[in-house]
N, C-alpha and C positions, 0 to 999 in steps of 0.2 A: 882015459877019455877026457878033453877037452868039458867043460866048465860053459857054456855061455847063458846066462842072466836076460831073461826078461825084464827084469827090474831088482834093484839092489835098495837089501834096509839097511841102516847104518843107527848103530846107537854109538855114540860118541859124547863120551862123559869127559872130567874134569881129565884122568889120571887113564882111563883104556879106552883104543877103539875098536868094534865088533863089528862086524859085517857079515850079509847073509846073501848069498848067492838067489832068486826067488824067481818063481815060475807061479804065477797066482796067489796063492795061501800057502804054495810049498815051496820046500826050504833045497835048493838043491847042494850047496856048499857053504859055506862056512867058516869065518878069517879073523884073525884078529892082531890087536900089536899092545903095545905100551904108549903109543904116541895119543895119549891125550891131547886134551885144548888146553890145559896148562905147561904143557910141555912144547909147544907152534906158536911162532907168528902168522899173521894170517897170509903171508906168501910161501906158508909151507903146508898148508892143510890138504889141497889140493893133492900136492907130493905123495903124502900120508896117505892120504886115500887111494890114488893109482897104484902105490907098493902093494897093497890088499888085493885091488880089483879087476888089476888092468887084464890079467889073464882071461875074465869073465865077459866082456866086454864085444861087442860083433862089429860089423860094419855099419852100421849106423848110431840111432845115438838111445844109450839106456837112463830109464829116468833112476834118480837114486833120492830115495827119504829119507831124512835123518833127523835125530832127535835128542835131548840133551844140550849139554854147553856148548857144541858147536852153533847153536843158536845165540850165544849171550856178547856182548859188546866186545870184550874181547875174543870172540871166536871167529870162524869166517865167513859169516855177513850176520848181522845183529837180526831176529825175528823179534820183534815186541812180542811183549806182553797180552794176551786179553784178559780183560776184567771180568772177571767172577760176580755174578751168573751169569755161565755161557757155557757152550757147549766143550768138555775136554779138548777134544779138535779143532785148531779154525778153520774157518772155510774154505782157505785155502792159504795151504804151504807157502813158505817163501821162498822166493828162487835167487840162488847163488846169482851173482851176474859175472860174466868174462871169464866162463869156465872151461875147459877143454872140451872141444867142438863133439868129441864121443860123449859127452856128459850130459844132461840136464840135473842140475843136485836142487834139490829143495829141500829145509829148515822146519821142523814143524816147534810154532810159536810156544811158550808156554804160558802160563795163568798169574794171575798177579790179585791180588788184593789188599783191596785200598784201606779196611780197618775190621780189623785191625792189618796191619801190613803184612804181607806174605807174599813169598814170591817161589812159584817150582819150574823147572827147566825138566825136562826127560819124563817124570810120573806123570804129566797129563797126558803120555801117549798112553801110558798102562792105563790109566779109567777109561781113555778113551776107546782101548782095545778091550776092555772086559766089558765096558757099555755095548761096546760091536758085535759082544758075542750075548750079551745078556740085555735086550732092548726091554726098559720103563725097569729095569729095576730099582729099587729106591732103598737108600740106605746110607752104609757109613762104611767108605773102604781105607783100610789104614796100610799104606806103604812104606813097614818099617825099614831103618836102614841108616847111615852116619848120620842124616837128618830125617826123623819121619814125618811121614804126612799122615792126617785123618783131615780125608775128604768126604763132604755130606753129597751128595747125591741124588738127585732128584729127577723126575722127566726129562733123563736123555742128557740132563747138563750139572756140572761142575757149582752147587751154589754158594758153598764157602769152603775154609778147609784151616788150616792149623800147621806148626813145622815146630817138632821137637828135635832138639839136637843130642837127644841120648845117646845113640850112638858115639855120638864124638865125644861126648864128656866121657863116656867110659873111654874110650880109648886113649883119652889125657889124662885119668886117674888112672887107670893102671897101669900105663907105659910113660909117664914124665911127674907126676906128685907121689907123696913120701909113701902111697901104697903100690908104687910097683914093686916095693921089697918082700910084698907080702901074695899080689897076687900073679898065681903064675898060670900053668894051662890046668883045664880037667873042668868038671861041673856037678852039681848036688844039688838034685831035684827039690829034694826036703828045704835043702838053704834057701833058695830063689824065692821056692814059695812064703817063706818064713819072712826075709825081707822086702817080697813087695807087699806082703800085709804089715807091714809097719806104716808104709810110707804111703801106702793107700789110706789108711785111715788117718795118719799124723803127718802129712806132707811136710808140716814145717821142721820133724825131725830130722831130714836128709842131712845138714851137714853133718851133726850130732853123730845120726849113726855110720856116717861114712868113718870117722877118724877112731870108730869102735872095731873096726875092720881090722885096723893096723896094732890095735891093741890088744884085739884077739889071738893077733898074730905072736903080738911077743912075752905074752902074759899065757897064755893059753897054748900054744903051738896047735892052734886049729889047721885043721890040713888045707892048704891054697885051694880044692875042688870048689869046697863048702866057701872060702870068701869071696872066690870068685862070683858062685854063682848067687851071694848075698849081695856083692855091689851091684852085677844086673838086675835082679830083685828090688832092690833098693830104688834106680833109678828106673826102672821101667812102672813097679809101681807108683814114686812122683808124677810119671806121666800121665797113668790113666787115670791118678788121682786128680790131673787138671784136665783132661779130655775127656773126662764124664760126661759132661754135655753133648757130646759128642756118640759115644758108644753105648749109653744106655734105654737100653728099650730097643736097639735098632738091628736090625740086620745088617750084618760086617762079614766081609769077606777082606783078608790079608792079603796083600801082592806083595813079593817079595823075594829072595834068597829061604830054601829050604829049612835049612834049620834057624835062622832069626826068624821065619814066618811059625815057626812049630814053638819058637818059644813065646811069641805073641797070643795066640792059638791059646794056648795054654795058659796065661794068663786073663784072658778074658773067657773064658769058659769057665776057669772056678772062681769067676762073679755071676758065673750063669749066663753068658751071654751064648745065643747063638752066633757061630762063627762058621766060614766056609775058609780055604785058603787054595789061590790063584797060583800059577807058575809066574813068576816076573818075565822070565825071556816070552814064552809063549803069548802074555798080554802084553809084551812090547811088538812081537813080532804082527798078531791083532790090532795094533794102533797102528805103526807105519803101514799096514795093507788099507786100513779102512782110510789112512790120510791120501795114500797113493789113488784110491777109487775118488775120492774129493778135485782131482788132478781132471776127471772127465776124459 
């Protein structure tokens, strides 16, 4: 059976792109590729996108929302920025121009701030979709992930937010500096928790005990589960130990990837924080619907 699309969401990141076949708030099909925005010039995105959607597509013209780097200077038409405080969504999408006559593609912007400086592309759709499904919440939602966000939250809008890059330093320590010899796959609940209570309370030990990692490794044959889940530990506590301001006292719900959102969860809860955790696709899929209803 034939596929045809009321409207198409498109999350379109650095490195994948995902697409959803959509009939209101449902989801009827579902696509994807490898052809990131780092991977296109912008006479090829276009392309990239009809290889996914063209089957979905009718006789007239489907609108398509998209969100992510396809929105950024080099992607295929730049959406600025809006400045924080403002509403996760702007008010209105921006529209591709010179697009295939079946097309209308519109961009949803992302958020910028000016100081300290920060800048997110793709997460403003997620608060903007969990704000869509949860109106005046007020808190503090953190989208962890190769770079995380803790966004404060306030009446309906985005009022500051923060961008840790844990993620990616783990993934450059243990796959490119002198401990990928030591860490490999596996995980030890007990370790994590062991090293984000160091770095929680002694932030400034982090180098200190990262290079204890490697020496546990050759002095001790500690088993790779346990260092693994000491270097996540390690640097996820650094973080909450600078994003204090941030999550304490507050109502926090995670958006995220499953299991990075469960080991967030989990570290913020034995500081005692209340926490809820979000699906990332489902509060993305809730962003581009509530930006596509912004359309009128």
């Amino acid at each position: 059976m034939t596929t045809q699309a009321e409207w198409i969401a498109v999350d379109w990141g650095t490195s994948k792109l995902r697409v959803w076949a959509m009939s209101g708030g449902e989801v009827l099909a579902t696509a994807h590729s490898d052809k990131g925005m780092s991977k296109l010039a912008k006479p090829e995105f276009e392309t990239a996108l009809l290889e996914l959607v063209e089957d979905w597509l009718g006789a007239g013209q489907t609108d398509v929302i998209a969100c992510g780097m396809v929105g950024a200077r080099q992607g295929w038409v730049e959406a600025p920025y809006s400045e924080v405080p403002a509403p996760a969504l702007a008010p209105q999408p921006i529209q591709v121009p010179d697009t295939d006559a079946r097309l209308r593609v519109f961009v949803v912007p992302g958020l910028k701030q000016m100081k300290p400086a920060d800048v997110m592309r793709g997460e403003e759709t997620q608060v903007g979709g969990f704000l869509s499904l949860k109106h005046d919440w007020d808190g503090v939602l953190c989208l962890p992930g190769t770079h995380t966000k803790w966004v404060h939250v306030s009446a309906n809008e985005a009022v500051s937010f923060r961008t840790f890059m844990t993620g990616e330093v783990f993934e450059m320590l243990s796959e490119q500096s002198v401990l990928r010899h030591s860490i490999k796959d596996g995980w030890d609940a007990d370790a994590f928790a062991a090293g984000m209570d160091v770095t929680l309370s002694r932030p400034e030990t982090l180098a200190a005990e990262l290079f204890s990692i490697r020496a546990s490794d050759l002095l001790l044959a500690t088993p790779s589960a346990e260092l693994r889940a000491r270097l996540s530990g390690l640097l996820i506590g650094a973080e909450l130990a600078a994003s204090r301001a941030y999550w304490l006292g507050q109502q926090i719900a995670v958006i995220g990837d499953s299991a990075l959102s469960d080991v967030y969860a989990t570290a913020l809860r034995a500081q005692g924080a209340q926490v809820d955790i979000a699906d990332c696709e489902e509060m993305t899929l809730a962003g581009l619907t509530a930006a596509r209803n912004l359309l009128g």
